[in-house]
C-alpha positions as CSV (number, residue, x, y, z in Angstrom):
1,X,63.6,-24.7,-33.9
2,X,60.7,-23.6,-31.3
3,X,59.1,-20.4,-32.6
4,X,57.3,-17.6,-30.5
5,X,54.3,-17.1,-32.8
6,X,52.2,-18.9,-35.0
7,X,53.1,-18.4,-38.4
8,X,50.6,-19.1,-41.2
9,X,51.8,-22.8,-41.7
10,X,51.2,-23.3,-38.2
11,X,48.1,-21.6,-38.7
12,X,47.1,-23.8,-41.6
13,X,48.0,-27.6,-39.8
14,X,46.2,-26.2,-36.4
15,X,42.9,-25.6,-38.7
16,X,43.3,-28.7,-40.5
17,X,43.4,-30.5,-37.0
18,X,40.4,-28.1,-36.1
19,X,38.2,-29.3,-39.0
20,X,39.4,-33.2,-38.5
21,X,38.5,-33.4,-35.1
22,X,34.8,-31.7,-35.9
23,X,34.3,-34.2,-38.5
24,X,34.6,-36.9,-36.7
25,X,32.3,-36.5,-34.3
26,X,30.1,-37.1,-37.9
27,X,32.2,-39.9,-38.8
28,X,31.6,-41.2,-35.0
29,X,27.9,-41.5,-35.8
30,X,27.9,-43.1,-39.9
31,X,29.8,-46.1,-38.4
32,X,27.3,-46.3,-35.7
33,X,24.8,-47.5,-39.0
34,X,27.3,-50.3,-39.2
35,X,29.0,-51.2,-36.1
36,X,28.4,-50.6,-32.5
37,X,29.9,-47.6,-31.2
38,X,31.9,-48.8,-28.0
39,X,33.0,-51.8,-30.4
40,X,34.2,-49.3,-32.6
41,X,36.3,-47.2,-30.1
42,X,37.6,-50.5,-28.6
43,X,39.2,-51.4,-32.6
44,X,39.9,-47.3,-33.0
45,X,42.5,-48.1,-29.8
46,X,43.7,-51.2,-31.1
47,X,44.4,-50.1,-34.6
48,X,46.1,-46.5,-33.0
49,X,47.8,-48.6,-30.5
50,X,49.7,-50.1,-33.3
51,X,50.8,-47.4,-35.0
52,X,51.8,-45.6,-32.1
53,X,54.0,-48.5,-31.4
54,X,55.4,-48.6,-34.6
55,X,56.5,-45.3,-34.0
56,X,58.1,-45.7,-30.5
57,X,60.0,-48.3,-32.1
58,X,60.6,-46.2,-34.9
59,X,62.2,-42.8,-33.1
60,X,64.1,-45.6,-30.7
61,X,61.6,-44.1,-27.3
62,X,60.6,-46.9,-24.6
63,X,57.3,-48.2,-24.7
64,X,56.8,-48.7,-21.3
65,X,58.0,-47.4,-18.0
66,X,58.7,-49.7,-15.0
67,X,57.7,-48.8,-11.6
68,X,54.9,-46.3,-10.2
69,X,55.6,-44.4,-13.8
70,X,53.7,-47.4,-15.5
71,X,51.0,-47.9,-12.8
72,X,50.2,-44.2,-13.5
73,X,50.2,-44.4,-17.2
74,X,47.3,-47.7,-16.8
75,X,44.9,-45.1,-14.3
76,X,44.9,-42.5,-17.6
77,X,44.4,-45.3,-19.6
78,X,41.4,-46.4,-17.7
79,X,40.1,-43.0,-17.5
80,X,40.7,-42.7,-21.5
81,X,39.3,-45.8,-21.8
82,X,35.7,-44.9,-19.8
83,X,35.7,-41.4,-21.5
84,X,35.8,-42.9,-25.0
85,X,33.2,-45.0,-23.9
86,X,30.9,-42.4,-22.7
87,X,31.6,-40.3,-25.8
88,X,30.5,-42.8,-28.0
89,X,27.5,-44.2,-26.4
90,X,26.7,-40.6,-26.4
91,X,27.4,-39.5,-30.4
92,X,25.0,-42.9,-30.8
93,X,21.6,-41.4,-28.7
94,X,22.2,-37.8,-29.5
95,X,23.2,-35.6,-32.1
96,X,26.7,-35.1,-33.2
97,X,26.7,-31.7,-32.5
98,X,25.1,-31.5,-29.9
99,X,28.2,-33.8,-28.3
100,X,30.7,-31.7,-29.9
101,X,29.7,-28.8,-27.8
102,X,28.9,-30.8,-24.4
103,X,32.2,-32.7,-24.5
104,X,33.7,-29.3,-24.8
105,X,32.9,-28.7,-21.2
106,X,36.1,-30.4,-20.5
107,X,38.6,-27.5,-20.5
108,X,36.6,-26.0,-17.7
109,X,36.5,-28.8,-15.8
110,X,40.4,-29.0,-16.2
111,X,40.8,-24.9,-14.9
112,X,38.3,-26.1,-12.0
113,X,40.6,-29.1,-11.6
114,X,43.7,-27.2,-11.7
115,X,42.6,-24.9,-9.2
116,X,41.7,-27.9,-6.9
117,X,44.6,-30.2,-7.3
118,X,47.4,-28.1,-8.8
119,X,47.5,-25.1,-6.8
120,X,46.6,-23.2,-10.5
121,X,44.7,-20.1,-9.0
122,X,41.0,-19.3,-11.2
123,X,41.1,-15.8,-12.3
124,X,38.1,-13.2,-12.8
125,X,38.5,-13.8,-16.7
126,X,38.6,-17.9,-16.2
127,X,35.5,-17.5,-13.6
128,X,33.7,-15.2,-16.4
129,X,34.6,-18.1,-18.8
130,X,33.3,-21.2,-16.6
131,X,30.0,-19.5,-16.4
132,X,29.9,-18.7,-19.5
133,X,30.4,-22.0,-20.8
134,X,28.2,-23.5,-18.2
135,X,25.1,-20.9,-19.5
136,X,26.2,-22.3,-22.6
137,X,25.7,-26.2,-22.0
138,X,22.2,-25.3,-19.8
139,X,21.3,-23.7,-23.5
140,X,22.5,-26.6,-25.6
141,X,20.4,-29.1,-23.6
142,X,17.3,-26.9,-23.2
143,X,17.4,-26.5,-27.1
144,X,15.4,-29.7,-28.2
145,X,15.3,-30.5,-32.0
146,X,12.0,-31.2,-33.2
147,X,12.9,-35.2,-33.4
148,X,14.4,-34.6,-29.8
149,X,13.6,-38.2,-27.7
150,X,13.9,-39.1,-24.0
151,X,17.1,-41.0,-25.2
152,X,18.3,-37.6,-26.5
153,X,19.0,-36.8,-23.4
154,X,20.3,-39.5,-22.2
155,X,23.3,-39.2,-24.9
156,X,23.6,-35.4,-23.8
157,X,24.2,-36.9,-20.3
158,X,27.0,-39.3,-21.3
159,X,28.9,-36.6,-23.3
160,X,28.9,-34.2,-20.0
161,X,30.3,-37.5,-18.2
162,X,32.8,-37.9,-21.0
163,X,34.2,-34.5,-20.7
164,X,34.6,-34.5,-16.9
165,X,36.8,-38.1,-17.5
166,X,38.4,-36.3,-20.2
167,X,38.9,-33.3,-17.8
168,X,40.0,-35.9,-15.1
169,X,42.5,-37.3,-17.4
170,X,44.2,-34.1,-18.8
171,X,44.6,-33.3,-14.3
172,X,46.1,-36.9,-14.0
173,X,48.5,-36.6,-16.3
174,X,49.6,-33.0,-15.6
175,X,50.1,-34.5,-11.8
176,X,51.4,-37.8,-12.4
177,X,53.4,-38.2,-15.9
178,X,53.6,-34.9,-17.8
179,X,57.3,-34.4,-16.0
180,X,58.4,-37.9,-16.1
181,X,57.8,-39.1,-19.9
182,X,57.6,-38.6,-23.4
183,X,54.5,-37.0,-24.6
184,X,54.3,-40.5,-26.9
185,X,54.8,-42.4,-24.2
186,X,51.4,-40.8,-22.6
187,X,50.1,-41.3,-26.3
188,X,50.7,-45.0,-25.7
189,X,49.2,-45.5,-22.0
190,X,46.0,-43.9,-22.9
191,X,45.3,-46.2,-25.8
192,X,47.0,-49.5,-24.6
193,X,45.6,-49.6,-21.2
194,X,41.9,-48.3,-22.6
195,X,41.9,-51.7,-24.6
196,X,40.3,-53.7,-22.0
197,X,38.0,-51.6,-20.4
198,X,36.4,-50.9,-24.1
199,X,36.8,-54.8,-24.7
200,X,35.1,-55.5,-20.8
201,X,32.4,-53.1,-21.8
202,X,31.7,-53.8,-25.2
203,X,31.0,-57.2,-24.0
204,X,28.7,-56.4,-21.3
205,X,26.7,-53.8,-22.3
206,X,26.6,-54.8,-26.8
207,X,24.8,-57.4,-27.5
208,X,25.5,-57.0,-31.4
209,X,29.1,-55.4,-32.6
210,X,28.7,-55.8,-36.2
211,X,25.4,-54.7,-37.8
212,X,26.0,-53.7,-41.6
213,X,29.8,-53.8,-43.0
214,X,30.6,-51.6,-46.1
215,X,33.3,-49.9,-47.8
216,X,31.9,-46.5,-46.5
217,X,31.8,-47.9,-42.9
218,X,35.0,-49.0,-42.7
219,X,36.3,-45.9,-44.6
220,X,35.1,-43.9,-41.5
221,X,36.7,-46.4,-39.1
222,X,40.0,-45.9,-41.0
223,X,39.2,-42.3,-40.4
224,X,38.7,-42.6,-37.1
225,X,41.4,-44.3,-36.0
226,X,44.7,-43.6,-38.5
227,X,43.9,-39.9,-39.5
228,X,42.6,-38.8,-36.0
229,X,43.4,-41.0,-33.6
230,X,46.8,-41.8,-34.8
231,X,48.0,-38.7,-37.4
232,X,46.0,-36.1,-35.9
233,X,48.0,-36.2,-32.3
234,X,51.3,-37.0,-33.4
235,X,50.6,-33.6,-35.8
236,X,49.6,-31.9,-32.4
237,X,52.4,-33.2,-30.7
238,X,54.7,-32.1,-32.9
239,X,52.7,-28.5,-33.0
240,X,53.0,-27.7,-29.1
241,X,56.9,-28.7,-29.5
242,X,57.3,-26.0,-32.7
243,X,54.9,-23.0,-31.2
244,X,53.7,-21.7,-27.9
245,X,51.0,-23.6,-26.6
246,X,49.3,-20.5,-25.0
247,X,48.5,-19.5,-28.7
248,X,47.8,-23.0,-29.9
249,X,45.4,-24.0,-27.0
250,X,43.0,-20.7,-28.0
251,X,42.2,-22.3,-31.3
252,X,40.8,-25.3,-29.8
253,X,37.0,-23.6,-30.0
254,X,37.2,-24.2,-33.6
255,X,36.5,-27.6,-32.9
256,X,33.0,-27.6,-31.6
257,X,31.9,-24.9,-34.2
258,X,33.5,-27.5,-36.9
259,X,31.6,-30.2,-35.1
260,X,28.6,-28.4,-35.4
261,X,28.8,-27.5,-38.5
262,X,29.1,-31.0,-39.9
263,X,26.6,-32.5,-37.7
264,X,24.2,-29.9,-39.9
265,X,25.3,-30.8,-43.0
266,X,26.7,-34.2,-42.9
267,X,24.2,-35.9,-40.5
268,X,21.4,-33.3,-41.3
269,X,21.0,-32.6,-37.8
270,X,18.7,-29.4,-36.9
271,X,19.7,-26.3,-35.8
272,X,18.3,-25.2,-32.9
273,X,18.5,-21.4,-31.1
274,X,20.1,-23.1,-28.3
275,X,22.6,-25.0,-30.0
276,X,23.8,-22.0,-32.0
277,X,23.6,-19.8,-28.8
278,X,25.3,-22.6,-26.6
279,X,28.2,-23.0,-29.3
280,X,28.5,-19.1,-28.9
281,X,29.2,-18.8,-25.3
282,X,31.0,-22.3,-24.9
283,X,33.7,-21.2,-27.2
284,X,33.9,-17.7,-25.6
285,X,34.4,-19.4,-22.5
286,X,37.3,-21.7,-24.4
287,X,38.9,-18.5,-25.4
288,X,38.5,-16.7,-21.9
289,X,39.6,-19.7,-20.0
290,X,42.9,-20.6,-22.1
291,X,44.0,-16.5,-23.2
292,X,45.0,-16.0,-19.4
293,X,47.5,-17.6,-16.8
294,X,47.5,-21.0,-18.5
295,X,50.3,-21.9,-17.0
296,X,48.9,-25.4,-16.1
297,X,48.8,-26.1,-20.0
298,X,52.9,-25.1,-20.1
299,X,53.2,-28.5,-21.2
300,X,53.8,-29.9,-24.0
301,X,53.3,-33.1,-22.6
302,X,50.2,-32.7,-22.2
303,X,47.6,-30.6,-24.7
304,X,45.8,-32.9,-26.9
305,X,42.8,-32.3,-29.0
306,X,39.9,-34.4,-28.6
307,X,37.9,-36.4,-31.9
């Protein structure tokens, strides 16, 4: 039965989610030692694609739509699909926690987004937020590590493009599915329809997809895509249908501070003023942004957590 609050066992699965999806950014870049990174997101989709059908199977839901319902679902897919390859490309040139605060940018591109496309008015508290979070970025990326290289930056550029498609995505399906399907359903089209544009790409752009192949690698893989891909968002699925999403969305700043906090102890990354100050304001701005009039997140259909 849906509950008002969040009790402490919600509590508990929310920051288990929390600390999951901060280590994987960490997890992200060990298997880059070992495989190629858009090869790896390309079997993380496969292998969660799977499962996910397994489970539609499994509760007796449809796997796919017919119609303009199915068109819709491959656009997110495709969107998924170039998001996931940005967001690894960029956990492979930069620093893992670095990307888990740029990629964070994403709920503010979704308010901005809202406001454009959805008719979901921006408040003085979600305007104090954006900038906020935008002062927050400009301090992440001006806060160079002492092993900071030009191609640094270049991985810090691909994570702000892979939270404006993640952004772009959340807005598509809000418009285009979140009233029409099952929140598994969505589940499905963004990992069956990214297949081939992670396949398309991997080919192009890799010329190598496996480098070294251990235990430990594939251990991370198997992270990757069964705990979080798979595990992870069926958990939050079944979250936003037990609690109000309101409270629930609030806790997603824990992810970037887990991110960061195992990019500094798992991958030994430095710690730099400006990524400690840019982890600050971003997950004020989280806060800010998702404590007022988040009406446009109403949906359970829709809130997922990003790894």
């Amino acid at each position: 039965m849906p509950k008002d609050h969040i009790d402490a066992k919600g509590f508990i699965v929310v920051l288990i989610l929390t600390v999951l999806w901060g280590l994987n950014y960490s997890a992200i870049k060990f298997s880059n030692k070992g495989l190629s990174p858009i090869f790896t997101t390309f079997i993380r989709s496969v292998i969660a694609s799977f499962l996910g059908v397994i489970y539609c199977i499994y509760i007796k839901q449809p796997i796919f739509h017919r119609g303009i319902i199915l068109f819709h679902g491959f656009i997110t897919g495709m969107l998924f699909g170039l998001e996931f390859v940005f967001f690894y490309l960029a956990v492979l040139y930069t620093g893992a926690a670095r990307t888990a605060v740029l990629v964070y940018l994403s709920p503010f591109v979704v308010a901005v987004g809202a406001h454009m496309f959805l008719k979901e008015r921006l408040n003085m508290i979600k305007i104090i937020g954006l900038i906020l979070a935008f002062i927050g970025v400009y301090l992440v990326l001006s806060g160079k590590p002492l092993k900071h290289t030009r191609y640094m930056l270049i991985g810090d550029i691909f994570a702000i493009i892979a939270a404006f498609l993640w952004g772009a995505t959340t807005i598509y399906i809000k418009r285009y599915l979140a009233a029409s399907v099952h929140p598994i359903n969505t589940f499905i089209y963004q990992l069956i329809f990214s297949i081939p544009i992670m396949f398309i790409s991997a080919w192009i752009i890799e010329d190598k997809w496996i480098i070294n192949i251990n235990f430990a690698i594939l251990g991370s893989v198997f992270f990757q895509s069964v705990i979080v891909a798979f595990m992870s968002y069926l958990a939050w699925f079944k979250l936003i249908h037990d609690y109000p999403v309101a409270q629930l969305s609030i806790f997603t700043f824990l992810t970037p501070v887990f991110g960061v906090l195992f990019g500094i102890v798992i991958s030994k990354e430095q710690i730099t003023a400006g990524l400690i100050g840019g982890l600050i304001l971003v997950c004020i701005g989280i806060y800010l942004t998702n404590s007022q009039n988040i009406g446009f997140l109403n949906s359970k259909k829709l809130i997922r957590g990003r790894g």
